[in-house]
Every structure is written in C-alpha cells, then in structure tokens.
C-alpha positions in Angstrom: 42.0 32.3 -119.5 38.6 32.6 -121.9 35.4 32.1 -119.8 32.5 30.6 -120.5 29.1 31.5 -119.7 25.5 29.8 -118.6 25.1 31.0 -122.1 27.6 29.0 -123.7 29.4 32.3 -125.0 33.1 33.2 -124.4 34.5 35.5 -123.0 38.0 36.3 -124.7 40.8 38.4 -122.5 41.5 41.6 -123.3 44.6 41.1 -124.2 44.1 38.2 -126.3 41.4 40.4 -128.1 43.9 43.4 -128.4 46.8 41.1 -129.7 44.7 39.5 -132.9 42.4 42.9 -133.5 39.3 40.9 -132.1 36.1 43.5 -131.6 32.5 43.3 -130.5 30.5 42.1 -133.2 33.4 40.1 -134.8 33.1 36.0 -135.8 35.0 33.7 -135.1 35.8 29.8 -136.7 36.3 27.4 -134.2 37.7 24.3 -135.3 38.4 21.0 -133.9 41.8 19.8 -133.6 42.5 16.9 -131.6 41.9 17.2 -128.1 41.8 21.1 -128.5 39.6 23.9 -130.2 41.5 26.1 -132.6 39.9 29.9 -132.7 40.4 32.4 -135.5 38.9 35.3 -136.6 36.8 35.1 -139.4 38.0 36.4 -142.8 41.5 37.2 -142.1 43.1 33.8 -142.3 46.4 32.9 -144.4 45.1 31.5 -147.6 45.8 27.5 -147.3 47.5 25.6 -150.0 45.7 23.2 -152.3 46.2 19.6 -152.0 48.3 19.4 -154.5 51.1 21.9 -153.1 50.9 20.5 -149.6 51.6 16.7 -151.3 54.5 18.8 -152.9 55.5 20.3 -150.0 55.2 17.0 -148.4 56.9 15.1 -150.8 60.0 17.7 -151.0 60.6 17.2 -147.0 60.5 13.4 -147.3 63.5 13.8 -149.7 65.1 16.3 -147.2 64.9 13.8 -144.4 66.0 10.8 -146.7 69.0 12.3 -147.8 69.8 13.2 -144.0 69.4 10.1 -143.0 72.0 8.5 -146.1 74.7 11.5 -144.7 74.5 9.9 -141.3 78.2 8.1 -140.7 77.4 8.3 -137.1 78.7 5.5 -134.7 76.7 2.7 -134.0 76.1 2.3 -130.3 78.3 -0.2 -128.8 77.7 -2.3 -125.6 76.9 -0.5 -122.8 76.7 -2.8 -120.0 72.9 -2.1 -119.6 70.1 -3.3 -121.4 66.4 -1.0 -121.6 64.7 -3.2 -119.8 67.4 -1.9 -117.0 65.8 1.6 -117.0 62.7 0.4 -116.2 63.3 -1.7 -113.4 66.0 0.2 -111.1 65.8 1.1 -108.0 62.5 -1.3 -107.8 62.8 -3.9 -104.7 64.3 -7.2 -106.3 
C-alpha cells in the first residue's frame, strides 16, 4: 500500500518500485480514471493508437460479436415455474 505524506507526496513500495524500474528522481503521469488514479512512469509508456485504428479496432470486434451472436442456435428458456420477481422476494416474511 502507497502512502501519502503531510506533503502530499507518495511513497511507492519497494517492491512495486522494483517491479516497474521506478528510481529516485523519476516522474510519474497520474491519470484519472474513474473512481481510481492510474500511475505510470513517464516516458516508457506503449505507444497508443490513433483514433482512427482504435474506431478500427472497434469496429472489427462489433463484427466479431455480431456474427457470434447470429451462430447462436441455443435453446430458448422454457417455463421454469419461477418468475424474477421470485428471486427477489424469497425467504422474506409474506
């Protein structure tokens, strides 16, 4: 677990620093992301795609999932004597 200090600087654990060759002196990007604070080292980050290879990318995984989805023969569920609502409500006083 990272500490932080009256400071406001943060201290990283040694292992966590030996794992991603973090030394004194180095700088790190911190970057929101949701609820959460991504940290990287500065400089040796993967080269990120362009917006027009990601909308690619994007676009080549919709068609993945859509053809999935047409192989599908599966079963539709039949009756099951229980209804969703059930789930929610059993074992509750009546």
């Amino acid at each position: 677990m990272a500490k932080v200090t009256s400071k406001l600087q943060l201290t990283i654990p040694k292992a966590v620093a030996d794992e991603y060759g973090i030394r004194p002196g180095d700088e790190l990007d911190l970057t929101p992301a949701g609820e959460a604070i991504r940290m990287a080292p500065r400089g040796r980050q993967k080269s990120t795609r362009d917006l027009t290879e990601r909308l690619k990318l994007f676009d080549q995984a919709t068609e993945r999932q859509r053809r999935r989805t047409r192989r599908w023969r599966g079963k539709e569920p039949g009756r099951r004597g229980w209804s969703r609502e059930d789930l929610y409500t059993r074992g509750l006083a009546r």
